[in-house]
C-alpha positions in Angstrom: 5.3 45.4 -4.0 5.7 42.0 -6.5 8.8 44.3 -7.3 10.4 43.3 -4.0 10.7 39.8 -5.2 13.9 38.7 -6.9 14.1 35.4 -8.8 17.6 34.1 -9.1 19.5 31.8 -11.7 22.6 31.3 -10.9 23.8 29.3 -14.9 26.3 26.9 -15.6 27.6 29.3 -18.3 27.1 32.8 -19.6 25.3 31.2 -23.1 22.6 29.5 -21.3 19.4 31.1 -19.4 17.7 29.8 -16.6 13.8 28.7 -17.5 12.9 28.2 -14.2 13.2 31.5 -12.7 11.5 32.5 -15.7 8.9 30.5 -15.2 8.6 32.2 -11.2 8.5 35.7 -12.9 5.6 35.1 -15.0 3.7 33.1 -12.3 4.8 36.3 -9.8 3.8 39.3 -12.3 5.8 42.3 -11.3 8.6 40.2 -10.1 12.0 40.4 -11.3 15.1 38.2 -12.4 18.6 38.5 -11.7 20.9 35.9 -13.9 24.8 35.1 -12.7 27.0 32.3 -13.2 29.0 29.6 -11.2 31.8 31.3 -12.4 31.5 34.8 -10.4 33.3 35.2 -7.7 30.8 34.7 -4.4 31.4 38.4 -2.9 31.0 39.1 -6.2 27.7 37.5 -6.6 26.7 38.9 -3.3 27.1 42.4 -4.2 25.0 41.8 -7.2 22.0 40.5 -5.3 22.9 43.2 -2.4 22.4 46.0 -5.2 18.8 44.8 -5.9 17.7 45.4 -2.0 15.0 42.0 -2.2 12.2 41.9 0.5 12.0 38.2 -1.1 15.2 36.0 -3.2 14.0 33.4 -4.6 17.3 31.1 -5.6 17.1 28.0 -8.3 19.1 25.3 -7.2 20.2 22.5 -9.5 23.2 20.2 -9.6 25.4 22.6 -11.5 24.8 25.2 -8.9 24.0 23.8 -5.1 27.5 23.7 -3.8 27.8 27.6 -4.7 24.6 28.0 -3.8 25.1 26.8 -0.4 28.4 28.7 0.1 26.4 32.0 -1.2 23.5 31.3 1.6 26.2 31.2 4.1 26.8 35.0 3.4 23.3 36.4 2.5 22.5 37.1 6.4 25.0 38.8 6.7 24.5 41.5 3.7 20.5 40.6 3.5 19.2 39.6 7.0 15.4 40.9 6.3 15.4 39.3 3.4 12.7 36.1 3.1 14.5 33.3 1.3 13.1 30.8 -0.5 15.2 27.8 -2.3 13.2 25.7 -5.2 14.1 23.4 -7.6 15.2 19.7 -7.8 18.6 19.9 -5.7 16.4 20.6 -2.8 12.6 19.1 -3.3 14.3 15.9 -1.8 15.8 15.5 1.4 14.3 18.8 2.4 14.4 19.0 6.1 17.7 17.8 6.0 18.5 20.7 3.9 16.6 23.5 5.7 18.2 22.4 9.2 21.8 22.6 7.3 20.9 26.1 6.0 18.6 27.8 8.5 18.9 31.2 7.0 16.2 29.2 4.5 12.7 30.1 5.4 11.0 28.3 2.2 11.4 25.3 -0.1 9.5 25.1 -3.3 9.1 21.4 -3.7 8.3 20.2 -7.2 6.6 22.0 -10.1 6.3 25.5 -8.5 4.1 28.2 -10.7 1.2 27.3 -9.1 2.5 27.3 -4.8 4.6 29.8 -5.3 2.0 32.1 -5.8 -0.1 31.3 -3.2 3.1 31.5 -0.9 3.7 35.0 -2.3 0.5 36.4 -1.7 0.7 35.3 1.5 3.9 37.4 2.1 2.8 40.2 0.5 -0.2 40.4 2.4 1.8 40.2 5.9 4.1 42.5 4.6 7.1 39.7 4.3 6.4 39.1 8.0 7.8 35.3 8.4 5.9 34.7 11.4 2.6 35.7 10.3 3.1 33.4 7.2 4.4 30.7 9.1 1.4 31.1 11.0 -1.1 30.5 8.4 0.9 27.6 7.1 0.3 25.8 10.6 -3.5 26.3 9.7 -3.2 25.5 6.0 -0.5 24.5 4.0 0.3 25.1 0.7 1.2 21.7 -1.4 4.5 22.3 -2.7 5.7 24.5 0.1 8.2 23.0 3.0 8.1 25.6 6.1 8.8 25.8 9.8 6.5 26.3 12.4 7.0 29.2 15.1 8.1 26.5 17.8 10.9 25.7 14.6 9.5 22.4 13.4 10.4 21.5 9.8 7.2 20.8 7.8 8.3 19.4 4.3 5.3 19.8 2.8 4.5 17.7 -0.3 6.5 17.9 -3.6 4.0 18.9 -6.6 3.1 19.0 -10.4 1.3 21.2 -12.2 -1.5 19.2 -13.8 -2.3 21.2 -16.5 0.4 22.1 -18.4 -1.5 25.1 -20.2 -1.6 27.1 -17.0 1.9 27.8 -16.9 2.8 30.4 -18.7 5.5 30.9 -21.4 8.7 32.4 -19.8 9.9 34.4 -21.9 9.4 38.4 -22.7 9.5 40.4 -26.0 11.7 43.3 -23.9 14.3 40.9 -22.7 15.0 38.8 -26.2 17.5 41.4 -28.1 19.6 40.5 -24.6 19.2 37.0 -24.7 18.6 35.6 -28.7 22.4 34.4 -29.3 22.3 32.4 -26.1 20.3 29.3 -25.7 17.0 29.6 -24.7 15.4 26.9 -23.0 12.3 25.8 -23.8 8.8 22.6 -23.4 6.3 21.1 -24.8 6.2 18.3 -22.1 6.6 17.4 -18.8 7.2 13.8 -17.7 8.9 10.6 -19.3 7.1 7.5 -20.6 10.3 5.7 -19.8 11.8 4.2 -15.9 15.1 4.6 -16.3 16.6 4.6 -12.9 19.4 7.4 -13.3 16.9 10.0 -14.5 14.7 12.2 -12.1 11.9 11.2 -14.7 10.9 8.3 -13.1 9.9 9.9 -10.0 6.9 11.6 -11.7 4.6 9.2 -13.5 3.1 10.4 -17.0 3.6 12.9 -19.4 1.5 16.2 -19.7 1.8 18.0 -23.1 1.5 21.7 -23.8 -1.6 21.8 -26.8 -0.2 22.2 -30.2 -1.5 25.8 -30.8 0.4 27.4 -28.4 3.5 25.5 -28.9 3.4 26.9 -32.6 2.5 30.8 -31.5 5.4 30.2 -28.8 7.7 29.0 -31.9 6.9 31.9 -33.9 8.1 34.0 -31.3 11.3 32.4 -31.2 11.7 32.6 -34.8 10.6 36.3 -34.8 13.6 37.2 -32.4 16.4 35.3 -34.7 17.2 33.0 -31.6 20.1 31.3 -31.8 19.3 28.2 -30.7 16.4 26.6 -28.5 16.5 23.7 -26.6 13.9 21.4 -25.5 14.2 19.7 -22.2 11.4 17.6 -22.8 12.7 14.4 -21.3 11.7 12.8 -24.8 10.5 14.9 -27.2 9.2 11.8 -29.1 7.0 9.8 -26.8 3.7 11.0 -28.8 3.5 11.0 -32.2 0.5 13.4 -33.0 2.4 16.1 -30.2 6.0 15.8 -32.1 5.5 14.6 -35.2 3.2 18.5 -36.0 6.1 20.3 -34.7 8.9 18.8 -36.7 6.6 19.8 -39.8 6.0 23.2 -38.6 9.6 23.4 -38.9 10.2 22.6 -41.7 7.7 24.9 -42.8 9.7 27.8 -41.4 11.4 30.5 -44.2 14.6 29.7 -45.3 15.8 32.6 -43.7 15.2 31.6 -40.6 18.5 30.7 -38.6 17.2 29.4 -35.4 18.8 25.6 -34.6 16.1 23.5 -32.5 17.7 20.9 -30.0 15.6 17.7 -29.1 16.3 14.7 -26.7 14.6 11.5 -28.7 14.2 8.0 -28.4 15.5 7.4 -31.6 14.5 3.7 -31.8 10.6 4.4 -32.1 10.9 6.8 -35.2 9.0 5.6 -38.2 9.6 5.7 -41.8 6.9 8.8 -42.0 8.8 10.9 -39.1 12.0 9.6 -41.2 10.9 11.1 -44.4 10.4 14.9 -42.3 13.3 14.6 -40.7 15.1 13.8 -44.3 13.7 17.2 -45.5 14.7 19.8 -43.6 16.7 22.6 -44.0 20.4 22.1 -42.9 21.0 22.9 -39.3 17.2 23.3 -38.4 16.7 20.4 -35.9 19.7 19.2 -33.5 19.4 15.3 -32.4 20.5 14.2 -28.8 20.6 10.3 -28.5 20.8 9.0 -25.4 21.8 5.3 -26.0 23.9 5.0 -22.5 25.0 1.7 -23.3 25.0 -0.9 -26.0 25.0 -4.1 -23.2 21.1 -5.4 -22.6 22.0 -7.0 -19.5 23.6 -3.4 -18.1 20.4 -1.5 -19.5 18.0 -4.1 -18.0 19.4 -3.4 -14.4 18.6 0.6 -14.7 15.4 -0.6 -16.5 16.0 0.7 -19.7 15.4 -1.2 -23.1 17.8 -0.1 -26.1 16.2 -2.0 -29.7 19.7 -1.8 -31.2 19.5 -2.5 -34.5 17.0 -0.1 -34.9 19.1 2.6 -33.1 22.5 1.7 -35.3 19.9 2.0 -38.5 18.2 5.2 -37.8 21.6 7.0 -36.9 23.3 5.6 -40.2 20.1 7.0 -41.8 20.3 10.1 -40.4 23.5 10.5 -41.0 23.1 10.1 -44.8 20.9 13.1 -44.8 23.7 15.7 -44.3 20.9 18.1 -42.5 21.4 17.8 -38.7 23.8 17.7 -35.6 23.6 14.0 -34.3 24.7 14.3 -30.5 24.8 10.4 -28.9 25.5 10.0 -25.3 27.1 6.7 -23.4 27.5 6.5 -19.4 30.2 5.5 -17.6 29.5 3.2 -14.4 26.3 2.0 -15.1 25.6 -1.4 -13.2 27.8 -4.4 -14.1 29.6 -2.4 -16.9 33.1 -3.1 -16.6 35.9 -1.9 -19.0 35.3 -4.8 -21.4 32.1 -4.1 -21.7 32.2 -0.2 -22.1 34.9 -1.0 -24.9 32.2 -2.8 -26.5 29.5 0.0 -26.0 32.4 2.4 -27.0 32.9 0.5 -30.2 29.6 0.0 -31.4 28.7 3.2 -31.2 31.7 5.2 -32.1 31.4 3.2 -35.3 28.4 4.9 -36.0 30.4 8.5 -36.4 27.9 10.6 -35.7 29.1 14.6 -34.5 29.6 13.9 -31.1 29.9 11.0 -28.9 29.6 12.4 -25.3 30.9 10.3 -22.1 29.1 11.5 -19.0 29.9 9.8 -15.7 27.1 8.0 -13.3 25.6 10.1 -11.7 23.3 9.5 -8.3 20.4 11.8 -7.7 18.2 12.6 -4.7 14.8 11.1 -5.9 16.4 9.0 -8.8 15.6 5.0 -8.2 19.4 5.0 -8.4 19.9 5.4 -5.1 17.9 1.3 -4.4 21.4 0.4 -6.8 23.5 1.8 -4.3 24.1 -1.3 -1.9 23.3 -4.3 -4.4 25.8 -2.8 -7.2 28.4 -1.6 -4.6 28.2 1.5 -4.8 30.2 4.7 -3.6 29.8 8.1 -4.9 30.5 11.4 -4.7 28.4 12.9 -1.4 27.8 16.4 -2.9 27.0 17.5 -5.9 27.7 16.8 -9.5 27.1 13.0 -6.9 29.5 10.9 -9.4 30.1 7.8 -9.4 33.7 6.6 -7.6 33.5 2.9 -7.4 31.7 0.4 -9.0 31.2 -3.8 -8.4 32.7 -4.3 -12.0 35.0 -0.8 -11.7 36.9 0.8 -9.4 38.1 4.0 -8.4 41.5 3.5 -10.4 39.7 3.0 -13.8 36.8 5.6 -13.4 39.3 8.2 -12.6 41.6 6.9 -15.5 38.3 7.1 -17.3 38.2 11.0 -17.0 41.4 11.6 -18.4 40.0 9.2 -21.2 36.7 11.8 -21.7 39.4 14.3 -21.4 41.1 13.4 -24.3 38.5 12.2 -26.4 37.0 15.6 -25.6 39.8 17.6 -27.5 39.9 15.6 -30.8 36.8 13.9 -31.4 34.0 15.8 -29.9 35.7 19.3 -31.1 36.2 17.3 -34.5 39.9 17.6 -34.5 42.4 15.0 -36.1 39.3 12.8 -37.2 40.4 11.8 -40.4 44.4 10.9 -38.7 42.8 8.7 -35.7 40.4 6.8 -38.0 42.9 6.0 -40.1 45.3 4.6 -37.6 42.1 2.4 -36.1 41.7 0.8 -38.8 45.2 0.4 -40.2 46.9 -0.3 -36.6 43.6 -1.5 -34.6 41.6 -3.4 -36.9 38.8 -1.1 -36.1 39.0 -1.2 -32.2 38.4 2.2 -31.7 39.0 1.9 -28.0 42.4 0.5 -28.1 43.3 3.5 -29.6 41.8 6.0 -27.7 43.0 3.8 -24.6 46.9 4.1 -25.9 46.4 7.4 -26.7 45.0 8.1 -23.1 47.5 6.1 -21.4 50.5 8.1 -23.0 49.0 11.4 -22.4 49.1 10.5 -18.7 52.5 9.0 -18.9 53.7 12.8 -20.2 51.1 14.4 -17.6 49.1 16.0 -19.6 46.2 15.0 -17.8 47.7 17.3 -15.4 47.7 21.1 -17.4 45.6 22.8 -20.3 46.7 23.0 -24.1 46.8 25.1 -26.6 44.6 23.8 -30.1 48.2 24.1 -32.1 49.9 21.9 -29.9 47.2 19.0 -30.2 48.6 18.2 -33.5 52.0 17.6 -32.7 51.0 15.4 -29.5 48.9 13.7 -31.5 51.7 13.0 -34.5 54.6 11.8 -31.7 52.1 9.6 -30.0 51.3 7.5 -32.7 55.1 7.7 -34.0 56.0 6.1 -31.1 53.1 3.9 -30.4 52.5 2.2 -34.5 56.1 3.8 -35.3 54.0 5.4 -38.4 55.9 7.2 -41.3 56.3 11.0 -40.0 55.5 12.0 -43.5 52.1 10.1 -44.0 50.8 11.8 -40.5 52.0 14.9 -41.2 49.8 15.2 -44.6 47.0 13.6 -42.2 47.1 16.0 -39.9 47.0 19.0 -42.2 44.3 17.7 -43.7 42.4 17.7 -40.5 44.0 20.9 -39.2 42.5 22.8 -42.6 39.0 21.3 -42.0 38.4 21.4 -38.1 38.4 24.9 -36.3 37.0 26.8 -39.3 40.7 26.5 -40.6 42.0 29.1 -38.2 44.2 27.0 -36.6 47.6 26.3 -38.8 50.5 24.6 -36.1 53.6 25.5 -37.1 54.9 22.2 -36.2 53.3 20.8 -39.7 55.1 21.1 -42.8 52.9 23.6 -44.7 54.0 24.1 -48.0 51.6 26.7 -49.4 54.5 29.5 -50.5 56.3 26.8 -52.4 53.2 26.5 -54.7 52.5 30.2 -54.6 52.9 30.8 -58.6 50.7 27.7 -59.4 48.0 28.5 -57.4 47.9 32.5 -58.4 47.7 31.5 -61.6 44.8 28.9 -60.7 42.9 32.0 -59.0 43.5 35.1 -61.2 43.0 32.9 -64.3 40.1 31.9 -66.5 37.1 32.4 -64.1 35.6 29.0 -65.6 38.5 26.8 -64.2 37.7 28.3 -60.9 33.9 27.7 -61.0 34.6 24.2 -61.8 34.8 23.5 -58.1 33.1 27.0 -57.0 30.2 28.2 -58.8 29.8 31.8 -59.7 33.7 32.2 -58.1 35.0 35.7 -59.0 38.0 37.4 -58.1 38.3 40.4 -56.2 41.7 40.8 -53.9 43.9 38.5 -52.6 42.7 39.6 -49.0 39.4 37.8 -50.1 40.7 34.9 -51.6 43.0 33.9 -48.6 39.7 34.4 -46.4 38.0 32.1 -47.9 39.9 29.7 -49.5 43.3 27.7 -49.0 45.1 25.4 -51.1 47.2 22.8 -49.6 49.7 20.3 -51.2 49.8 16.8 -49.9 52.2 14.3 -50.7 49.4 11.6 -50.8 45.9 11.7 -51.7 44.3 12.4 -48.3 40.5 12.5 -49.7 41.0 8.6 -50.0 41.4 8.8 -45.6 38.1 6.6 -45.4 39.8 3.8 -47.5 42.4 0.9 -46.4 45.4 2.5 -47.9 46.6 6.1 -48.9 48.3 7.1 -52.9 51.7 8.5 -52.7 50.4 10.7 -55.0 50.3 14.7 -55.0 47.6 15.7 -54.4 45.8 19.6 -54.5 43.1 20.2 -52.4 40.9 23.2 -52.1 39.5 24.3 -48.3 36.3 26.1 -49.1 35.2 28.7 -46.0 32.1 29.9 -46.8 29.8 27.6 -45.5 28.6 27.1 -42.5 31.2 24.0 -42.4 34.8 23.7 -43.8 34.9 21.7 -47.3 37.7 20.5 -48.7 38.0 19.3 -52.6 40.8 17.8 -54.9 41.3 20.0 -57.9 43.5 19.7 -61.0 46.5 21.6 -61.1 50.1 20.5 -62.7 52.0 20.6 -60.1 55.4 20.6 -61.8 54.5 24.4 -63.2 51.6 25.1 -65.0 47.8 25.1 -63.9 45.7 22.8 -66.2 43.7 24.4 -68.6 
């Protein structure tokens, strides 16, 4: 009868899976799991979870999800009205009463870490045949920690939220039936539970300690992602870092993997506390193995301090540059907008310092205020207001207010479609430190500021028209030679995007140089294998795929310095790699390919 119970995940997007309800299904055996996303239409949804016929839905509610889950419990008495509902996860393990008297079609609340209640509440239904009553009954007499119910008279019980204390009872989520479904989407996946850090916008600091997984199984579970060519997995440990002899084994059993293997694994680390050994492993692994996420939030100490966080710096700025210098991994660094006392001077600060740093991506994520999170004691003292349902975001600040945080969203907006999709690097960087003597922010902030003033902000864009905004912004704003951006902006156009994306807008010039560069291809195979090794020519079809050359009227591989040559300049786009690579070559430009 398990096979009456139905977990559901309702995902932010169609590449990620829901953990949690995989969690339920192992914990329930014989249970099932239906996955949707916010981006179904409800009746839609309904119909889905109305084909399944459920004696039990179980439905996972988190901050990406709670307002459509809330609209979707709305409907399920109507379609469903036998059907026991229970509603887990951290959008409703606080304030629970207040939720179950808003939604009263909700008969359960899993409060906390659930594997082990929710058995004990299922067996329970399943032994009075999903009678409500009957359970409700037995609750009166005994709870079970972790489950909120209501009495037969209709009192609210909340119960008391949970944690599993042994992590190795849980067990792992995933199935070997379900993984040729799931392996190019990303697959969640822990080693820990708990933070070692306070930091009062995280849920972490409502749960004291952290409970680790033992080794052995975490390199079995491992193998099993490898053995399935996953895509990508990514850790939610909180920090995947705070022990040394938990994470310092696993980055080595990485590195250990086959060469063949293609899975990328994504961790969330204090990257402050790494040492010169964990340094050394990180500097030797494969390309694209291991993904970092930084969360440094904010580079002002008297900002941190009041969300009791502690930032070291100097050690951040020279692990990243570090890093960096490997050429292995995916550096992902986070900053927060709103944080207490962090007005726009100071952000442009925190923006600078670390945008400086250039690592892949340089996400801007906006306050947020969630039930449970010591956030909430800020509310008052900072003057506060925020968003009153869900994603909760911050709308007014003592040091910024409503005007500037919902300029600030055109700002992510923006910085969103050129910098963290690496478009039109290698243009903007030059113009900061040509036109803003490295202020990065001024920039950016111009750039924002005239995107409103043409309402952009407003509609969506193509990728081709980027470039041409782009080139008459800064026209106008640092009246900037037409020319020298144009050559800029091919240059980034040929190495963001995988090189797909050519606007016509740009002065492209490849079929005045057609001769000179057929002759570079379909000549001696040695000049070719100069700048590609083992190069040989099959059909043009082939060469076009993979390669481009590109005339510029300056030499555009000197971007990173103070000044571009007025010098022309051949450079050859290599596709073949995982990564666009561009190269100057030697070719006489006048007529003849060098020898």
């Amino acid at each position: 009868m398990t096979e009456d119970i139905l977990w559901l995940g309702i995902n932010a997007k169609y590449s990620h899976t829901s953990l949690a309800i995989r969690y339920l299904r192992e914990a329930v055996p014989g249970s099932r799991i239906l996955e949707l996303t916010i981006n179904h239409q409800l009746l839609d949804m309904l119909g889905e979870i109305y084909e399944q016929q459920p004696k039990v839905l179980g439905i996972s509610c988190y901050i990406w999800n709670i307002e459509v889950v809330k609209r979707l419990l709305k409907l399920l008495p109507a379609a469903l009205p036998d059907t026991v509902i229970i509603c887990g996860g951290p959008e409703v393990s606080y304030g629970t009463a207040e939720f179950m008297r808003d939604f009263p079609m909700v008969d359960y609340v899993l409060r906390g870490e659930g594997e082990e209640s929710i058995r004990q509440l299922t067996s329970q239904l399943l032994t009075c045949q999903f009678d409500r009553s009957k359970v409700n009954a037995l609750l009166d007499q005994s709870e079970i920690r972790g489950i909120a119910w209501r009495s037969a008279d209709g009192v609210i019980h909340e119960g008391h939220d949970v944690t599993v204390a042994d992590l190795a009872a849980v067990p792992f989520a995933y199935r070997e039936d379900e993984m040729a479904d799931i392996c190019e989407r990303i697959l969640y996946y822990e080693t820990s539970r708990g933070c070692p850090f306070s930091c009062a916008y995280c849920l972490s600091c409502a749960t004291a300690g952290v409970r680790y997984l033992p080794l052995e199984r975490v390199f079995a579970e491992l193998d099993f992602f490898v053995r399935h060519d996953v895509r990508q997995v990514k850790f939610v440990d909180r920090t995947f870092n705070a022990k040394k002899s938990h994470f310092l084994p696993i980055l080595k059993y990485l590195l250990a993997l086959p060469d063949s293997c293609r899975t990328n694994f994504h961790f969330e680390i204090a990257i402050d506390y790494l040492d010169e050994e964990v340094m050394t492993v990180l500097g030797q692994l494969p390309k694209g193995r291991v993904q970092l996420e930084i969360g440094i939030q904010s580079t002002n100490e008297q900002v941190l301090k009041a969300v009791s966080r502690v930032n070291h710096w100097e050690d951040i700025k020279a692990h990243i540059n570090r890093i960096m210098s490997f050429h292995n991994m995916h550096l992902h660094v986070d900053l927060i907008i709103g944080l207490p006392g962090e007005g726009m001077a100071s952000f442009q600060r925190s923006f600078n310092d670390v945008y400086e740093l250039q690592t892949d991506m340089l996400q801007l994520g906006f306050l947020k205020f969630l039930k449970g999170a010591a956030m909430m004691n800020l509310v008052t003292p900072y003057g506060y207001q925020y968003m009153p349902m869900a994603p909760y975001e911050v709308l007014v600040t003592d040091a910024l207010s409503y005007g500037e945080i919902r300029w600030f969203h055109s700002f992510e907006m923006v910085f969103e479609l050129y910098y963290n999709a690496g478009r039109c690097r290698k243009t903007a960087n030059y113009i900061i430190r040509e036109q803003e003597d490295g202020d990065a922010f001024a920039f950016w902030q111009k750039f924002t500021d005239w995107w409103e003033e043409k309402g952009f902000h407003k509609i969506g864009h193509s990728t081709k028209n980027l470039y041409g905004y782009l080139r008459d912004f800064a026209s106008q704003a640092y009246a900037l030679d037409r020319k020298l951006l144009d050559n800029l902006l091919r240059y980034d156009a040929l190495l963001a995007d995988g090189g797909r994306i050519r606007p016509e807008n740009l002065d492209w010039n490849r079929q005045n140089y057609q001769d000179i560069t057929a002759d570079f291809w379909k000549g001696a195979p040695s000049r070719v294998r100069e700048y590609l090794p083992g190069y040989e020519f099959t059909n043009w079809r082939d060469v076009n795929k993979k390669y481009h050359i590109e005339i510029f009227a300056y030499n555009v591989m000197e971007a990173e310095d103070k000044t571009l040559t007025s010098q022309r300049t051949a450079v050859l786009f290599d596709y073949t790699a995982a990564e666009p690579v561009g190269q100057t070559i030697s070719l006489d430009l006048d007529g003849m390919a060098k020898k």
